[in-house]
C-alpha positions in Angstrom: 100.6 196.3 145.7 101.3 192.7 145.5 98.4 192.1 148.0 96.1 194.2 145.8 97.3 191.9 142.8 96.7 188.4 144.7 92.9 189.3 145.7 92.4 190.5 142.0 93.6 187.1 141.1 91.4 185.1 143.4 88.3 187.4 142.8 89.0 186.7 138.7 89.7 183.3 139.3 86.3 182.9 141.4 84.1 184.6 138.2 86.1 182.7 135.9 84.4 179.3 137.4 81.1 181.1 137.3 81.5 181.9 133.7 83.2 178.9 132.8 79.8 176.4 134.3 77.9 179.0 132.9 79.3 178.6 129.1 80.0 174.7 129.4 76.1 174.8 130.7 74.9 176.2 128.1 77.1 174.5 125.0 75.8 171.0 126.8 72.4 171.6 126.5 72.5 173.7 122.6 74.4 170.2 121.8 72.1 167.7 123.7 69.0 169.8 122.0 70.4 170.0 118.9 72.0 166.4 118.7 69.2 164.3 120.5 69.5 160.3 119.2 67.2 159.4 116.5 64.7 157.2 118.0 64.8 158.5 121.3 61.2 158.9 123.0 60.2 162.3 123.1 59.6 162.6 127.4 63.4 161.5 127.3 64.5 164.6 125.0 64.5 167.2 128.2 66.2 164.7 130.2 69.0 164.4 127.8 69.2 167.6 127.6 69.7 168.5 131.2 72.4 165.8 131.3 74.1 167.4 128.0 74.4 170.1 130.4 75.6 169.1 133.3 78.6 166.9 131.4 79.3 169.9 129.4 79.7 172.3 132.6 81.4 170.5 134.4 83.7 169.3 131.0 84.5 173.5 130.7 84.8 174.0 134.3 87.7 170.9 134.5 89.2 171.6 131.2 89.6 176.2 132.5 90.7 174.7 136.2 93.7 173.1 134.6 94.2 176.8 132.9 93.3 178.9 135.7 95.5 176.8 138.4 98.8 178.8 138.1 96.8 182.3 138.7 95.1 180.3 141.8 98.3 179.1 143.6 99.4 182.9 142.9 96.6 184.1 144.6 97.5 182.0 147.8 100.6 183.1 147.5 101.9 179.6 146.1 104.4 179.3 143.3 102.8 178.8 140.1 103.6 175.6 139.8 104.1 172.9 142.6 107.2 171.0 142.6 106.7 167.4 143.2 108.5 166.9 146.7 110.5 163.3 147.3 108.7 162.6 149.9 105.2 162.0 148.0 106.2 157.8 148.7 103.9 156.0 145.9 101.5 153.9 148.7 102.0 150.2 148.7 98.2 149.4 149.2 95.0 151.6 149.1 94.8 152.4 152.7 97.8 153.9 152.0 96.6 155.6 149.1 93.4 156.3 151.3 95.5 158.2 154.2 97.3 160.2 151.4 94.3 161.5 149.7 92.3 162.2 152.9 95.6 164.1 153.9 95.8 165.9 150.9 91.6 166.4 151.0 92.3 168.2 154.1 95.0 170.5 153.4 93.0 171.4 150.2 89.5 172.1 152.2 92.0 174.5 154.6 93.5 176.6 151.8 89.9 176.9 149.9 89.0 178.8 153.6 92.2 180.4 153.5 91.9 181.0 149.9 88.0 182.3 150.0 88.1 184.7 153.0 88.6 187.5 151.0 85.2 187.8 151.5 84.9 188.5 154.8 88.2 189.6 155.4 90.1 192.1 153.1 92.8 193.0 155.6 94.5 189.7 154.2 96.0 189.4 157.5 93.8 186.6 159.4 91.5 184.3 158.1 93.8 183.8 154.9 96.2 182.3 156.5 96.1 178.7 155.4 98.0 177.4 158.3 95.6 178.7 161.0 92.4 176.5 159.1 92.3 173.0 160.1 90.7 171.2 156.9 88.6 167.8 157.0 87.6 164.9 154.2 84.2 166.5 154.0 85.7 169.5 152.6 85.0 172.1 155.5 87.4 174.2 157.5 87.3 175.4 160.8 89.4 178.1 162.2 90.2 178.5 165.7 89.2 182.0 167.4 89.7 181.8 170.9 88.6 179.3 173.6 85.2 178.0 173.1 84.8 179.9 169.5 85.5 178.9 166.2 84.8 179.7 162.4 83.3 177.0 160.3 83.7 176.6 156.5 81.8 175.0 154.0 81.0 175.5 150.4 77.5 175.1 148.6 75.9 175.6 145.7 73.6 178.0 144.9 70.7 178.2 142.3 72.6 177.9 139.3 75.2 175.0 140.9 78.1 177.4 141.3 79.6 176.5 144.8 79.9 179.5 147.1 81.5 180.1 150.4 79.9 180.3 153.6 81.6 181.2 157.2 79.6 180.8 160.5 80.7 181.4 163.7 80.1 178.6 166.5 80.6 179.5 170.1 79.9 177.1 173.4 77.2 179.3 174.9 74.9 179.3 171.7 74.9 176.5 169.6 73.2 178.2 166.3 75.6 179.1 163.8 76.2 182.8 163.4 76.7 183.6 159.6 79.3 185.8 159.0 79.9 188.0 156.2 82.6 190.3 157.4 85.5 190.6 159.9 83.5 193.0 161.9 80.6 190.7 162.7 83.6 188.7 164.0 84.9 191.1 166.3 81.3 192.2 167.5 80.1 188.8 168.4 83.6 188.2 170.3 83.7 191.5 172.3 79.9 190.7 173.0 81.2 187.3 174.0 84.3 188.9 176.5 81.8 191.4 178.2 79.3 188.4 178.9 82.2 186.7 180.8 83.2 189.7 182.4 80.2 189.8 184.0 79.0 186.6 184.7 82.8 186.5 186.6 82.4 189.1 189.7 78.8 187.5 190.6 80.5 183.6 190.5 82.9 185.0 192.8 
């Protein structure tokens, strides 16, 4: 019951950031319309407007992600609030400040994985474990599968600039990226991947 709850949360979390670029969108470009400067050249006016937007969805999106962050951390299983641990040293220079953030960047691109793969995985038993994603400053994820196979994670916006997760699967033998959208495409390509071996083993020997 309490999974059932937590991918409820992260699937109403998720539309809620759809919703919330959506509205701010849309109240950024009625204001920039409606409130264009006097004087300003009329080629300019669907360029402001445009910009209105943008500033107001991503002014919404901030503002509801401040709202929405103690139903996210509940939905990975976090307490609803973090507790601000001792060890957080304030740095004593900015490369200091640098490593922190790029630490912190990391652990925050591997539980967005973790966080996402209710996706393509609704056993919530695998690929949402946060600790098994290894995060990095660009803010993908890769997920270790088994010797010489691996599940990649990035984010990117579609056509209406809502960010959206994609998982690909990257083995050794065949560089293209295998797009994933459920656990069993997972399986298939592995056990495709075992039998290859299998067979390619008796004729080496």
């Amino acid at each position: 019951m309490r999974t059932f709850v937590r991918r409820t949360a992260a699937a109403l979390t998720d539309a809620a950031d759809a919703v919330t670029l959506v509205a701010g969108a849309a109240t950024g470009a009625w204001a920039g319309y409606t409130y264009v400067p006097a004087g300003l050249d009329a080629v300019l006016h669907l360029p402001f407007t445009g910009a209105a937007a943008l500033v107001g969805a991503f002014a919404v999106n901030a503002a509801a992600d401040l709202i929405l962050a103690p139903a996210r951390r509940f939905a990975q299983g976090l307490p609803a609030y973090a507790h601000v641990e001792e060890h957080g040293a304030v740095p004593g220079d900015l490369d200091e400040a640098l490593d922190q953030v790029a630490v912190a960047t990391e652990d925050d691109a591997a539980r967005r994985a973790a966080q996402g793969a209710f996706r393509i995985d609704l056993s919530k038993g695998l690929l949402s474990n946060a600790a098994r994603w290894r995060g990095y400053t660009t803010g993908d994820a890769s997920y270790y599968l088994a010797p010489g196979a691996v599940l990649h994670h990035h984010r990117e916006e579609d056509q209406y600039g809502v960010l959206q997760h994609h998982y690909t699967l990257l083995t050794a033998e065949d560089p293209a990226p295998v797009p994933i959208t459920n656990i069993g495409q997972v399986h298939h390509e592995l056990a495709l991947r075992a039998r290859e071996t299998a067979e390619v083993a008796p004729s080496a020997v």
